[in-house]
C-alpha positions as CSV (number, residue, x, y, z in Angstrom):
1,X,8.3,17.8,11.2
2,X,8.0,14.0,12.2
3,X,4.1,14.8,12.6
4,X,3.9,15.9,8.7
5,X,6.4,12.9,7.5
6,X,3.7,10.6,9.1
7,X,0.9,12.5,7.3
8,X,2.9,12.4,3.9
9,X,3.5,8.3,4.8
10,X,0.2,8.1,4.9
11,X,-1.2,10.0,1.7
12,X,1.6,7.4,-0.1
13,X,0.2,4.5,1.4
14,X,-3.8,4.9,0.6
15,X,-2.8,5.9,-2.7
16,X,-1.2,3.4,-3.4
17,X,-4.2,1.1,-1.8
18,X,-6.5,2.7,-3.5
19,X,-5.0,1.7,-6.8
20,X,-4.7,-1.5,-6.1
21,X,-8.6,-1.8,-4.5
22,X,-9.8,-0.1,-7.4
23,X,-8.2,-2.3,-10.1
24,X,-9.3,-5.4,-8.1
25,X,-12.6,-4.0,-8.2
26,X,-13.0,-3.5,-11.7
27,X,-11.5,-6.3,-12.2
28,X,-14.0,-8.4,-9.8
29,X,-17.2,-6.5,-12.0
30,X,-15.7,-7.1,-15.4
31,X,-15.2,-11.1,-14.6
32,X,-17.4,-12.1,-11.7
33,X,-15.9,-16.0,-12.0
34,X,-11.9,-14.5,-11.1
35,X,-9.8,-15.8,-9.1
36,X,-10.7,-13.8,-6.0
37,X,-7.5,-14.9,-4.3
38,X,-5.2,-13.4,-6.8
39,X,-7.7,-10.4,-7.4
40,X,-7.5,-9.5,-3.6
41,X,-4.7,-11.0,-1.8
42,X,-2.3,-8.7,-2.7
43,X,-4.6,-5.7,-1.4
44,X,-5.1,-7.1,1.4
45,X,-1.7,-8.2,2.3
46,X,-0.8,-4.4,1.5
47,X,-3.3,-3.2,4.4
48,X,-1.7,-5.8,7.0
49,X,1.5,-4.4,6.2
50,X,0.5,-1.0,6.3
51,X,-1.1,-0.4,9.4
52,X,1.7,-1.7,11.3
53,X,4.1,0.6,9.7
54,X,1.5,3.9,10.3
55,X,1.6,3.1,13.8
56,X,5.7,2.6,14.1
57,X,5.7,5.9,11.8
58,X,3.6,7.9,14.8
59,X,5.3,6.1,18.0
60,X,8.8,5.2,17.0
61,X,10.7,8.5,15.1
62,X,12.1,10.5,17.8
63,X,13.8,13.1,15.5
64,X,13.3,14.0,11.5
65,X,16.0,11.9,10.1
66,X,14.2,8.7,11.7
67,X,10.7,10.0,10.4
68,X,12.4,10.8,7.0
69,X,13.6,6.9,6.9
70,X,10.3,5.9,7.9
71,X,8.1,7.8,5.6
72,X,10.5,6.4,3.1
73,X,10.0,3.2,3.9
74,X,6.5,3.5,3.8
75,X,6.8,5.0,0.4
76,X,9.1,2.3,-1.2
77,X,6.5,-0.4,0.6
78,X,3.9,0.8,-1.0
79,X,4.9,1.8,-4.1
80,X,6.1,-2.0,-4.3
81,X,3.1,-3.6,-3.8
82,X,0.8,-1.7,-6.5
83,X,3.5,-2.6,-8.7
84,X,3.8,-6.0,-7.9
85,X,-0.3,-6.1,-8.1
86,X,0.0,-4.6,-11.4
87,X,2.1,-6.7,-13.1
88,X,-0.5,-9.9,-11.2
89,X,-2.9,-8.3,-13.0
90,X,-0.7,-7.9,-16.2
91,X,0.1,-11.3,-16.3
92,X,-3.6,-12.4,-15.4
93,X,-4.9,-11.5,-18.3
């Protein structure tokens, strides 16, 4: 069960990084001259944050309600920096 939470922390996470590479990507090829630290930052500050929490989601839950807080975690996490990416983006343009 804490193996699977992990697994399911992780779909959450690189889908939620994948939106928000994608956009900046599109973004970056429809405007060459944008701000490429407001176009990437966020991303990228996602992945820093990210990684750390995969690896505390694999070493740290001993049983399934402390994989079940960490997967949520991860979720929540993630889900708020697309959304905070978006509305960069949003207000970008």
């Amino acid at each position: 069960m804490v193996g699977i939470l992990a697994y399911v922390g992780d779909a959450l996470s690189v889908l939620a990084l994948s939106i928000m590479f994608s956009l900046s990507l599109a973004i970056h090829r429809a405007d060459p001259k944008a701000d490429r630290l407001r176009t990437w930052g966020l991303p990228v500050l996602a992945v820093m944050v990210s990684f750390p929490l995969g690896y505390v989601a694999r070493t740290w839950p001993a049983d399934a309600l402390q994989a079940t807080g960490m997967a949520a975690v991860r979720a929540l996490a993630a889900s708020l920096f697309a959304i905070a990416h978006l509305s960069l983006v949003q207000r970008r343009g």
